[in-house]
C-alpha positions, 0 to 999 in steps of 0.5 A, a space after each residue: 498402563 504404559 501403552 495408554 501414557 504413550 497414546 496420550 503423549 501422542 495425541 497431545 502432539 498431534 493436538 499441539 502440531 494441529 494448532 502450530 500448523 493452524 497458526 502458520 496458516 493464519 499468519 500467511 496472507 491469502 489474497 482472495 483477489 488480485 486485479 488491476 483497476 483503474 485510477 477512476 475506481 472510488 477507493 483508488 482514487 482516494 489512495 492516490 489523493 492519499 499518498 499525493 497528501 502523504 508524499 508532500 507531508 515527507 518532502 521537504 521540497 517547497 513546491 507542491 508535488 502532483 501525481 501526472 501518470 498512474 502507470 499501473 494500479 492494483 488491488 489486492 483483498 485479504 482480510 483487507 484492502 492493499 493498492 500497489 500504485 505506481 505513478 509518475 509526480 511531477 514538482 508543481 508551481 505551487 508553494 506548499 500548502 497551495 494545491 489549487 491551479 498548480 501546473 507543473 514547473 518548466 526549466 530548472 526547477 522542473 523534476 519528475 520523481 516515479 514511485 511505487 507505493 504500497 498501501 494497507 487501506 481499509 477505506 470505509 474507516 478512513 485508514 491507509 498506512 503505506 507498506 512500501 515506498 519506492 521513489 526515484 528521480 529523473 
């Protein structure tokens, strides 16, 4: 009697271990693909325009910003889409909401700002959210 309590004890363990260990691994992303792309691919090309659209919806700078240089693109596929962009903008001539023939500024107003963005996309929905934002100043 006593030899069959102790064995089901256990076996409720294990179970319950099982079940624990099967949740951690759920949680951990498992990256399926990791590559560099170029700034050409159709859904890298939306995250740009995205996070150029998000970027100057936060700054309150008056001028346009425009992304001049993508430095380097990557994408990474779990049970979702994520770009690790990094790029260089540059303040544009354009008054904010003007975005059409804007070249950058000259002289003073001149500034450059280089970024690395990190962006949950599931681009057949239309859904990006940035992760990480790191931008910095000339």
């Amino acid at each position: 009697m006593m030899a069959e309590l102790w064995q089901a004890l256990r076996l409720r363990l294990a179970i319950l271990l099982t079940l624990m260990a099967l949740t951690y691994q759920a949680r951990k992303k498992t990256f399926l693909s990791v590559q560099e792309v170029t700034a050409v691919e159709d859904y890298a090309k939306d995250s740009l325009q995205w996070i150029t659209d998000q970027y100057n919806k936060e700054s309150d700078d008056k001028y346009h910003f425009r992304i001049f240089r993508v430095l380097k693109i990557q994408k990474r596929i779990t049970d979702h889409m994520e770009y690790h962009l990094n790029v260089e903008m540059q303040r544009t001539t354009c008054q904010k909401p003007e975005t059409t023939n804007c070249v950058p500024q000259e002289g003073e107003l001149y500034k450059q700002v280089n970024c690395f963005f990190s962006v949950f996309t599931n681009p057949w929905f239309d859904q990006y959210k940035i992760l990480n934002k790191n931008c910095s100043s000339d």
